[in-house]
C-alpha positions in Angstrom: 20.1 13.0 -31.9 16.4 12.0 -32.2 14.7 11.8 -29.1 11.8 8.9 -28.9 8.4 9.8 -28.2 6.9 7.5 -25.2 3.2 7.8 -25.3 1.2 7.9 -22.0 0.4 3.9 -22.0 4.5 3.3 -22.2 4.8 6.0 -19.1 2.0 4.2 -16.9 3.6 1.1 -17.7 7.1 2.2 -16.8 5.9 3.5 -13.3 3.3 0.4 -12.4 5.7 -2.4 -13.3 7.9 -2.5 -9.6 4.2 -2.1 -8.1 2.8 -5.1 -10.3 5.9 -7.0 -9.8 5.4 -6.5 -6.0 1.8 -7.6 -5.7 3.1 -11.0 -7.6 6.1 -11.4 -4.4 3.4 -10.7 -1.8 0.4 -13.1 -2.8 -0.4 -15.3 0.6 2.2 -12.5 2.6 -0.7 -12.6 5.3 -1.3 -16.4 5.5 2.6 -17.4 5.7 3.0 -14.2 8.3 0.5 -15.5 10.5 2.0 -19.0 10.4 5.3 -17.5 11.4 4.2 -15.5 14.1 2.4 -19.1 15.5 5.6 -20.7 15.2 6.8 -18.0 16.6 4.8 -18.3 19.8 5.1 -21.9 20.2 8.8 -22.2 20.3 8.8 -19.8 23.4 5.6 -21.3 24.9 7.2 -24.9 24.9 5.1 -26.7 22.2 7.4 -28.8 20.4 4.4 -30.5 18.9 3.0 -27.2 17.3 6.4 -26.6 15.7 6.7 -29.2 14.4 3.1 -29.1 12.8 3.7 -25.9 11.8 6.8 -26.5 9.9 5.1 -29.7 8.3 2.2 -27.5 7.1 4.6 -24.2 5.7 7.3 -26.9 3.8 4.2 -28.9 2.3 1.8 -26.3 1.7 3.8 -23.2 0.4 5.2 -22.7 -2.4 9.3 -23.0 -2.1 10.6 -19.3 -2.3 13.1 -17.4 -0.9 10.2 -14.6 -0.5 7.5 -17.0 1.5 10.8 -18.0 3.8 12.1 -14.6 4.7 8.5 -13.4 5.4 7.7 -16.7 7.8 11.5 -16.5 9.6 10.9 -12.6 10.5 7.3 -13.4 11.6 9.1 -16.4 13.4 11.8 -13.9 15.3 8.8 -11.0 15.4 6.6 -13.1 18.4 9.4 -15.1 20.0 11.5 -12.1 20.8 8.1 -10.5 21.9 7.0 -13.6 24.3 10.4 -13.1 25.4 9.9 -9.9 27.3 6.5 -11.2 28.0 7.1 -14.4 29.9 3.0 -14.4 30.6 1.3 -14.2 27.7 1.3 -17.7 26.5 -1.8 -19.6 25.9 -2.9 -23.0 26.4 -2.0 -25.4 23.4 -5.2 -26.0 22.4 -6.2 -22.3 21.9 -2.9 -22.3 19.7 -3.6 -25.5 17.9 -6.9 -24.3 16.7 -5.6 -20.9 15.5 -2.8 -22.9 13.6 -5.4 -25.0 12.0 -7.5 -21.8 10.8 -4.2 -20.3 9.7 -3.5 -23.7 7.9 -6.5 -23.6 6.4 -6.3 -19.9 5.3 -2.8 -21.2 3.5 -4.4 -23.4 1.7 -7.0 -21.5 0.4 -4.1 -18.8 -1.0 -2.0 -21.8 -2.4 -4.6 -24.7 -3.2 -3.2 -28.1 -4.8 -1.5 -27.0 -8.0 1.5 -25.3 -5.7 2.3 -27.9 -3.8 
């Protein structure tokens, strides 16, 4: 039985592909975890408002993937269930409505128009 000869291009391919594949799943990671962990504060600060615009801004302006969901819902769970055993760390909702808007703004820099 011949054995094939891989050359050392083939082998470097073969070992970058998961990483290359990964840095495809990951592009705005940052941008949708910060959303999350906003949302994340303003359901256990109270601001039904800023839920609401924050769940407006991540179904409009993200693309639709099961990888950009999971990474806001954890980011979601990570800062309510911290708040939680904090009860007095919430800021004022105008502090958190700016930071929402920079985040916003930070998604749609990642994303731009032709995701939408």
């Amino acid at each position: 039985m011949k054995r094939a000869k891989c050359g050392p291009l083939f082998a470097l391919l073969v070992c970058a592909w998961p990483l290359l594949a990964q840095a495809q799943a990951v592009r705005g990671e940052a941008e949708v975890r910060a959303l999350g962990l906003l949302n994340g504060e303003a359901l256990a600060c109270g601001q039904p408002a800023l839920v609401d615009r924050l769940r407006i801004t991540i179904v409009h302006e993200a693309p639709k993937t099961r990888e950009i969901g999971e990474i806001y819902e954890a980011a979601t769970s990570e800062r309510f269930l911290a708040l939680g055993r904090n009860e007095g760390a919430c800021t004022d909702g105008r502090d958190l409505a700016e930071r929402i808007e920079r985040a916003s703004q930070a998604l749609r820099q990642v994303f731009g128009q032709a995701e939408r």
